[in-house]
C-alpha positions in Angstrom: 18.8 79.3 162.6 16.8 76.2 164.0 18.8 73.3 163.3 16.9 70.2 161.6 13.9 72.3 161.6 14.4 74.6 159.8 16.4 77.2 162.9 -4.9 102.7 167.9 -5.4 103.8 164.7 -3.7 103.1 161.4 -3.1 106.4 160.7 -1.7 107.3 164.6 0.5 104.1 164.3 2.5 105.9 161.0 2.3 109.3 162.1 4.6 107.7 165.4 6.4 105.7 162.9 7.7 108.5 161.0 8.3 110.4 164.2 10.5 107.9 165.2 12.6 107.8 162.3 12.8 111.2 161.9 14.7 111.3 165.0 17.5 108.9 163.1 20.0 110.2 161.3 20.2 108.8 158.0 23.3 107.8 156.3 24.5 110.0 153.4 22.6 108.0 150.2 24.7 109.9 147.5 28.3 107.9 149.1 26.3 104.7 149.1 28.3 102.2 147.0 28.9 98.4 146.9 32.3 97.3 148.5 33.5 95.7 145.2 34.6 98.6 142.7 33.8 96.7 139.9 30.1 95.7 141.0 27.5 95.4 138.1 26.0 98.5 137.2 22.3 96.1 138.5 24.4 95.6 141.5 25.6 99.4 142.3 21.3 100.2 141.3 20.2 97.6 144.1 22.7 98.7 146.6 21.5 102.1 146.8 17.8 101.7 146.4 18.2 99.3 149.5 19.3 102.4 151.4 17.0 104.6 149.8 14.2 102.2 150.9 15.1 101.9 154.2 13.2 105.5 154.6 10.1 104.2 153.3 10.1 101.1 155.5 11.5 97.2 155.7 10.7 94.9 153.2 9.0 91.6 154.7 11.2 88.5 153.3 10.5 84.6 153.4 12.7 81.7 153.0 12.0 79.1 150.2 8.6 80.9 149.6 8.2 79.4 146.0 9.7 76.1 146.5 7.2 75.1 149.4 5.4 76.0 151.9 2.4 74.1 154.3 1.1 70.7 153.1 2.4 71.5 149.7 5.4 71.8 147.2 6.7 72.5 143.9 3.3 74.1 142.8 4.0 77.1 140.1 3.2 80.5 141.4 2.0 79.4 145.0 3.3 81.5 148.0 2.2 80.9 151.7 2.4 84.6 152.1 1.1 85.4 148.8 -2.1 83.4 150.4 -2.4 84.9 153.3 -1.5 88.4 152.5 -2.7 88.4 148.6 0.9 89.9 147.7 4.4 88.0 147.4 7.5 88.8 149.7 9.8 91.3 148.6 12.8 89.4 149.9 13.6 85.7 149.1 16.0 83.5 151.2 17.5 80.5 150.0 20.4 78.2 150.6 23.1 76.1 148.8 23.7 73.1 151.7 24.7 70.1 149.8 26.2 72.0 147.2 29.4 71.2 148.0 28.7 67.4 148.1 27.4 67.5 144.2 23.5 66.7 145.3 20.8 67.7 142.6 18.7 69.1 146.3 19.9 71.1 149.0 19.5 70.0 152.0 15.3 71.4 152.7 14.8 69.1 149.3 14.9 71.9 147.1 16.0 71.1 143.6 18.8 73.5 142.8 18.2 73.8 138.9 14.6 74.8 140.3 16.5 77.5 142.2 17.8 79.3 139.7 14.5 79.3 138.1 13.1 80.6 141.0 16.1 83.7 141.9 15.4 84.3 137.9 11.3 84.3 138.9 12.0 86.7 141.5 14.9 88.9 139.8 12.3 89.1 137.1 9.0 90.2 139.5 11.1 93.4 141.2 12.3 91.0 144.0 15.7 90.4 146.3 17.3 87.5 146.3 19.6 86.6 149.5 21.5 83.4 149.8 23.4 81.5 153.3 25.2 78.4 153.0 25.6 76.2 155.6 28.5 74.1 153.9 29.9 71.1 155.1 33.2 71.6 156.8 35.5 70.6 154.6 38.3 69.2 156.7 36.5 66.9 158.8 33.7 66.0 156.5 31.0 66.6 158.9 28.1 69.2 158.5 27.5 72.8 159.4 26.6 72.0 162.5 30.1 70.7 163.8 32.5 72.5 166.3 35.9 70.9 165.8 38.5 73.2 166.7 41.0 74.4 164.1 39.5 73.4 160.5 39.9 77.0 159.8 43.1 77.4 160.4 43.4 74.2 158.3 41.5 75.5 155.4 43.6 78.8 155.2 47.5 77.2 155.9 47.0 73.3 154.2 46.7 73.1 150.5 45.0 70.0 150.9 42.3 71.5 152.8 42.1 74.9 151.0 42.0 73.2 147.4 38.7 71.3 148.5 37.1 74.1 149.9 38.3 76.1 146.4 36.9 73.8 144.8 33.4 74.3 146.6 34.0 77.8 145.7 33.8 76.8 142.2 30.6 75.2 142.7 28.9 78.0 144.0 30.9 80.1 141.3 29.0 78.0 138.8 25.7 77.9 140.4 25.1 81.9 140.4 26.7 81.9 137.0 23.7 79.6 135.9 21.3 81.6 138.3 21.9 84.4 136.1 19.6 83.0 133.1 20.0 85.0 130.0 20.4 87.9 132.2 23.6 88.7 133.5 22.6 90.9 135.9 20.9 89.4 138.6 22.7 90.4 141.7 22.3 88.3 144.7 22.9 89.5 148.8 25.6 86.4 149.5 25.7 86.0 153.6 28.9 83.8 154.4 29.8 82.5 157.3 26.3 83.7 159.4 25.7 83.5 162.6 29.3 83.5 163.6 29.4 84.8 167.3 27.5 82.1 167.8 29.0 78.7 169.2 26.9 76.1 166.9 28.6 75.9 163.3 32.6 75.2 162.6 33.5 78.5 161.6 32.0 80.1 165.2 33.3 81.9 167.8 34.2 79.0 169.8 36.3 77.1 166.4 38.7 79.6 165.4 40.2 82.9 165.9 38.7 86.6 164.6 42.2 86.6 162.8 41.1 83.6 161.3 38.0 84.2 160.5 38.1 87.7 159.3 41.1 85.5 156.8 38.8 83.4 155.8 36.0 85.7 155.0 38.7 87.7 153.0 40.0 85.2 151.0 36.3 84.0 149.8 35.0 87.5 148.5 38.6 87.9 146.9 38.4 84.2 145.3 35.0 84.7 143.8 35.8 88.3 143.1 39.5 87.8 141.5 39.8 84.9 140.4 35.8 84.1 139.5 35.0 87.4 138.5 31.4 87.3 140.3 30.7 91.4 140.5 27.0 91.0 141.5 27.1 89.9 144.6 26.4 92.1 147.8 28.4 90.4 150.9 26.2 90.2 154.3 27.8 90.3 157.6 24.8 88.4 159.9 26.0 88.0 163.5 24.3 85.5 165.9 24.1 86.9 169.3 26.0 90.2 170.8 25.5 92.2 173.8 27.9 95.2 172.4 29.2 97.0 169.8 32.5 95.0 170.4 31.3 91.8 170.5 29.4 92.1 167.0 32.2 93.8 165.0 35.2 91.3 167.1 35.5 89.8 164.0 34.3 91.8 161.2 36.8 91.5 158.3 36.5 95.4 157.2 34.3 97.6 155.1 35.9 96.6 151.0 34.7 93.3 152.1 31.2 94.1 153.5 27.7 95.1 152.4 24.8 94.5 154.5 25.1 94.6 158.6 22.7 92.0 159.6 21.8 89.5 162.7 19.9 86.5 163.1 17.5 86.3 165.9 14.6 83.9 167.0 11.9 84.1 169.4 10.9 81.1 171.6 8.8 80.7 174.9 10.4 83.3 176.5 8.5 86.4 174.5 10.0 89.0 177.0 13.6 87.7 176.1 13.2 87.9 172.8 12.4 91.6 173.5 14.8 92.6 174.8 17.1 91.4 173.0 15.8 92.3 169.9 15.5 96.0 171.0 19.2 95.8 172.2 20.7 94.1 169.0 19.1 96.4 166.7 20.0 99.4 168.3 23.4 98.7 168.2 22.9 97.4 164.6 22.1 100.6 163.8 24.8 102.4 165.3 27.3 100.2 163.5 25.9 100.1 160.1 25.5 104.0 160.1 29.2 104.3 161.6 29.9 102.3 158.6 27.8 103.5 155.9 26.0 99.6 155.5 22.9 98.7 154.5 21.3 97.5 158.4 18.9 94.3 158.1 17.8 91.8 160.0 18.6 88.7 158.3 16.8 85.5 159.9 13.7 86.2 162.4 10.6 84.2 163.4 9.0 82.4 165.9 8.3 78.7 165.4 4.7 77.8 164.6 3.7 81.6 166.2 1.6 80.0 168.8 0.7 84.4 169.8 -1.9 85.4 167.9 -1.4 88.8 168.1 3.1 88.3 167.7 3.7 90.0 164.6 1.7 93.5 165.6 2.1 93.5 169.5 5.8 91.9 170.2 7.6 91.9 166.2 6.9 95.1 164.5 7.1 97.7 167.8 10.5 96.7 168.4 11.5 97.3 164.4 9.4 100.4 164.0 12.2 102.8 165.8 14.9 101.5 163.5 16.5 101.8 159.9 16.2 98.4 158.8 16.2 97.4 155.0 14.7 93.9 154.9 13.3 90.9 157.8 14.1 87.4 156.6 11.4 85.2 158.2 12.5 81.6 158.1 11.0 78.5 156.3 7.2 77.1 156.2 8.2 73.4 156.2 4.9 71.6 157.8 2.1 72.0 160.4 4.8 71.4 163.3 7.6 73.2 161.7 6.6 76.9 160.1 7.6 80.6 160.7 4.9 82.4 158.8 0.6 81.5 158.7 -0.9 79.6 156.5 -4.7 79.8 155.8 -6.8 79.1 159.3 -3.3 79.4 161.0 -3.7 81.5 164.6 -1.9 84.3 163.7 -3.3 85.1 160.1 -5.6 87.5 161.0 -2.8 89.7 162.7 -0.3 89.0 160.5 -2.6 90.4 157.8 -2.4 93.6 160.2 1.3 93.9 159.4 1.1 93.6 155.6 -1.0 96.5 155.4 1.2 98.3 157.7 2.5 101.2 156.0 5.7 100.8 156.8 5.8 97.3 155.6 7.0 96.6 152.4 5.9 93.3 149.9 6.7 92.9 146.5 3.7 95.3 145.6 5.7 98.2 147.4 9.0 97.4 145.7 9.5 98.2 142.2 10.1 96.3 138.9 12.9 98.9 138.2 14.9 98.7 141.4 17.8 97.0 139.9 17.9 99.8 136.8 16.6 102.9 137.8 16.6 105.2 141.0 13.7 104.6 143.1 
């Protein structure tokens, strides 16, 4: 993620597509279950239509897409990609920054009460929700976005440390309590910790131990599973950068505590880079999450104001097409210098247009009301 910013014929295209995937072998989808035994029976639904999906295709998903998007905000129903493509997202990102400090907005300005109406909204239209949290740390007092060494360790062996960032956990607790509406069964793809082979937040590589962190990660699905008795939430592990199978699972904290295999990756300048390592990361993405029987996603993507015209059907979508992949999270539309998918007139609409009418793209037209209740 982007700190402060938010960090041939049709029908020849498919035919290579399916081709493609054939050649993969696809995890067994009767043994697909959640890691938490006592997930909702919505939850359990979800969990396995995600992997049943990931036959059909990958479901296109946009952060804050209802909250904002370019040269506007809180206007009911409105949706950069739903104006661009005609069709909503079928995946919604959203996070809880400032949370923990009691603020009525996160930390884009969006109003958490609005939130919940808007994970209800989508919960209601057929949609995923997914939520990241980049949380203050809560031994030094500083954001995300800090690199002290040893406020892990801190949190998990000092009671002062570990009662504040409990009572955090209560917070969020209480926020996907209220998320829920009247319904109680909205489950929710929760991504702790992401990015975490990276060196740029306080729970990174380069601020504590995979000991520690796999510790850490344990003892916040236990806590809201134990002792807060959340049993709709799906757990995402979403790496930063890796270069091997090692160096993404160094500190994965075990499959009871998993769900979704994901990473978070970002194209800049360097197109050719981005490439590369894309088509690297996913491959052994998918090795992983099929060794491990995990839904495979690719949690954050984009490229900042898509100054390529042709990006999202020339560079993106050839290097996803060979892959399992349940959902792409593309990051936020903020303003005209700071945006991840087109707006109206924007260069790239035309071709990014092209890849919603790919078939192997999913929006929330492709994605069924009943995928939290019945078998897709």
């Amino acid at each position: 993620m982007i700190k402060n910013g938010y960090h041939v014929m049709k029908a020849g295209i498919f035919a290579s597509s399916i081709l493609i995937i054939s050649l993969i072998p696809a995890c067994s989808r009767s043994q697909v279950m959640p890691s938490d035994k006592n997930a909702t029976a919505e939850t359990v639904m979800l969990y396995q239509n995600l992997a049943r999906l990931t036959d059909k295709g990958i479901m296109f998903g946009h952060q804050d897409d209802l909250a904002y998007g370019v040269g506007w905000k809180n206007i009911p129903g409105k949706s950069d990609v739903k104006e661009v493509t005609g069709e909503y997202p079928a995946v919604y990102g959203w996070d809880l920054g400032s949370l923990e400090r009691d603020s009525l907005d996160n930390f884009d300005g969006v109003n958490f009460q609005q939130m919940t109406a808007f994970i209800q909204e989508t919960y209601k239209r057929g949609g995923i929700n997914t939520i990241s949290w980049h949380l203050n740390d809560p031994v030094t007092g500083k954001t995300a976005w800090s690199t002290p060494l040893g406020s892990v360790n801190a949190i998990l062996n000092d009671a002062k440390y570990k009662s504040v960032y409990v009572s955090w956990l209560d917070k969020f607790a209480f926020f996907i309590l209220k998320a829920q509406g009247n319904d109680k069964g909205v489950p929710i793809i929760y991504r702790p910790f992401h990015e975490h082979t990276g060196n740029w937040f306080w729970w990174g590589k380069s601020s504590c131990t995979p000991g520690e962190f796999k510790a850490l990660w344990k003892f916040t699905v236990d806590y809201l599973r134990n002792e807060k008795h959340l049993h709709n939430l799906l757990f995402a592990y979403s790496a930063g950068p890796y270069t091997t199978e090692n160096e993404l699972m160094d500190r994965y904290p075990g499959d009871d505590y998993v769900d979704v295999i994901g990473t978070d990756i970002y194209c800049d300048s360097n197109v050719n880079y981005f490439v590369q390592d894309i088509k690297k990361r996913l491959e052994i993405l998918n090795t992983v999450a099929k060794k491990h029987n995990k839904i495979p996603a690719l949690t954050e993507v984009g490229y900042e104001n898509v100054p390529q015209a042709d990006w999202w059907t020339k560079v993106l979508l050839p290097e996803l097409l060979p892959y399992k992949l349940s959902y792409m999270l593309v990051w936020r539309n903020w303003k005209t210098e700071h945006f991840f998918v087109p707006y109206k007139g924007q260069i790239s609409e035309e071709d990014f247009k092209q890849l919603y009418r790919h078939p192997r793209t999913l929006f929330q037209k492709d994605v069924s009301k009943k995928i939290y209740r019945k078998k897709l």
